[in-house]
Residue, then its C-alpha position, 0 to 999 in steps of 0.5 A: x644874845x640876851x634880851x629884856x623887858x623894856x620897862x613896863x612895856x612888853x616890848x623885849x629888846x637885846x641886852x647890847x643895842x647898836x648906837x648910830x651916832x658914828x653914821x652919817x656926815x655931820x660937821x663941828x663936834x659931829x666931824x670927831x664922831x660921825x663920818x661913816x656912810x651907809x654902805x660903812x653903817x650897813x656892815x656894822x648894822x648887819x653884824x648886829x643884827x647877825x649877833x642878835x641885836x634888835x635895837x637902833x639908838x639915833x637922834x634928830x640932832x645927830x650929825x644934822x639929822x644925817x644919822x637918821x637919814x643913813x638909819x633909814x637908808x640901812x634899814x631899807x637896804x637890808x630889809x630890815x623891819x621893826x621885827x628884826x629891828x627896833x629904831x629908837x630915837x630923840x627929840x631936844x637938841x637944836x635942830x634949826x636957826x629958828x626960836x622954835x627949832x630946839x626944846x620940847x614944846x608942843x610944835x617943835x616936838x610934832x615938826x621933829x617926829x614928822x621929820x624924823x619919820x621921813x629919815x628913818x622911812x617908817x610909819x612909826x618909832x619904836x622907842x622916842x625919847x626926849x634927849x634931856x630936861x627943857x626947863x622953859x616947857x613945863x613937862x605936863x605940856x610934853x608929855x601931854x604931846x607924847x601921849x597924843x603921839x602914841x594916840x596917833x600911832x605915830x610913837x609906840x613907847x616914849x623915854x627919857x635921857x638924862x632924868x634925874x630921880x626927881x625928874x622920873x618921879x614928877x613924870x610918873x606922878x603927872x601920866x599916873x594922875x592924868x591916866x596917859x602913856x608911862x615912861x618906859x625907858x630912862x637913857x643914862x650915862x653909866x660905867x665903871x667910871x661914872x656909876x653916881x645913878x646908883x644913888x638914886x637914879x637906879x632905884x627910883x626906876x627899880x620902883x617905877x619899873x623903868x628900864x634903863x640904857x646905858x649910853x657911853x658905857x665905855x667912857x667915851x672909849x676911855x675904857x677901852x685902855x688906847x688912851x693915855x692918862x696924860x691926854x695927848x693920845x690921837x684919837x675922839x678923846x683928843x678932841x672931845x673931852x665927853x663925858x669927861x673923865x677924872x684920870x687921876x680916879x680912873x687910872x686904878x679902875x683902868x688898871x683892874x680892868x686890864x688885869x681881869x682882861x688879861x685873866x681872860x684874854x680878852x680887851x679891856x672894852x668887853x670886860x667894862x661891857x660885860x661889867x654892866x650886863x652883870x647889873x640886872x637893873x641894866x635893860x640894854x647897853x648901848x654900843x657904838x663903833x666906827x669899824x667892824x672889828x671894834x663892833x665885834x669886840x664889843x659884841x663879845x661882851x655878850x659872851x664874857x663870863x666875869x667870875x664873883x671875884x672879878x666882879x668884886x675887884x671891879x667894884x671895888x676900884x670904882x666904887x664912888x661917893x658922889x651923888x652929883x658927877x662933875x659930867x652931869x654939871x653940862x646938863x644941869x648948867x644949860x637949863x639956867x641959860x637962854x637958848 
């Protein structure tokens, strides 16, 4: 395994990390995702971990916070400590029926990280990171509650998801004037079949020597090749349309990705997986998996050499234009609602 430099940090982190939104029991949209227990997550984790992985990715509105609770239940089994493994977690999403239960105002973020601490059974997060914009909180205020978090020791670095480059830029403008903690980490949405942070958002953080993870690398497995253009396969994709994906653009990329698979025989995954650890501006790629044979074929992503040639194929076939995806249109449009 290789590893990185997260940011502007001295924290060094895998180029793979393990995504834990498949563990815990969650219900509505989280009953499609989750469902594994942590005797089900403690194979997948101790995999990772064997294959050199040293970053778990969770969140507080993850199956209920339930994902949380089975993080820190694998991790005291295994005996896992922040030397072996990093937790990185978020704050944002609606946690509660109450007013205050959501957002990134000062008190639901301090209630979140105490609760969040509990579940995981540790003293601190390595990584906390806020899961998208809060239009109603002005941002000095959160990343003054930041700052004083990693005061207290209870945070040791902070990120963000979903930022866009005005977003990076307003956040390093207001640590930089009022001399608090940088952002180390922008989480973002990246793969052959979105590659629109390329415009702006990869270089804004080349500039603030941010570190960039990639959620959802695959597409909401759509890069795995198991689903049917027409929409009717079985599966996560049958039920949950995130991110979406235009199949009329995506089936030629999809066609490239097999034939460089085959050229290598291997699956269409760790091909789509070893695409973006090919981007030196890739800090860490987040992956996830309900079954230890998918971790593993994801893992061999590591070991996926993709010749200049093939890498050019598959830049070519899903090279993109647009600034402003169709999928970032769910973020941007949930600002402008009450919650």
């Amino acid at each position: 395994m290789e590893y990185s430099t997260l940011g502007r940090t001295g924290l060094r982190v895998s180029r793979l990390s393990l995504g834990a939104m498949t563990f815990g029991a969650g219900s509505g949209i989280w009953g499609d995702i989750a469902g594994l227990d942590a005797g089900q997550a403690a194979r997948l984790v101790a995999m990772a971990v064997e294959r050199g992985v040293n970053l778990i990715d969770t969140a507080d509105a993850y199956s209920q916070g339930s994902s949380e609770e089975v993080v820190g239940q694998v991790l005291s089994t295994l005996g896992l400590d922040e030397s072996r493994m990093l937790v990185a977690t978020k704050v944002r999403l609606r946690t509660g029926s109450g007013h205050n239960d959501v957002g990134l105002g000062r008190s639901h973020i301090m209630r979140t990280v105490e609760t969040s601490l509990k579940r995981i059974g540790r003293d601190h997060i390595d990584l906390f990171q806020l899961h998208d914009r809060d239009a109603l909180v002005p941002l000095d205020e959160t990343l003054r509650v930041l700052d004083d978090l990693v005061t207290q020791g209870k945070v040791r670095h902070i990120g963000v998801c979903n930022f866009s480059a005005a977003d990076i830029e307003r956040a390093f403008g207001i640590t930089t004037r009022t001399d608090r903690i940088h952002l180390a980490s922008n989480q973002v949405h990246y793969s052959l079949t979105s590659r629109d942070i390329e415009h702006e958002i990869m270089p804004v953080a080349a500039t603030n020597k941010l570190g960039l993870l990639v959620w959802s690398p695959l597409a909401g497995g759509y890069l795995s090749g198991k689903y049917a253009p027409t929409g009717d396969s079985a599966g996560r994709r049958a039920k949950l349309d995130f991110p979406p994906v235009d199949a009329v653009r995506a089936e030629p990329i999809l066609k490239v990705l097999r034939e460089v698979a085959s050229e290598l025989a291997t699956m269409p995954a760790p091909v789509a997986l070893a695409w973006l650890l090919a981007r030196p501006q890739i800090t860490s790629v987040i992956v996830g998996a309900r079954t230890p044979e998918q971790l593993a074929a994801n893992l061999d992503a590591q070991n996926l050499l993709l010749t200049p040639e093939q890498l050019e194929r598959l830049d070519k076939a899903s090279a993109t234009q647009e600034p402003f995806p169709h999928w970032m249109q769910h973020f941007h449009d949930r600002d402008r609602v009450p919650r």
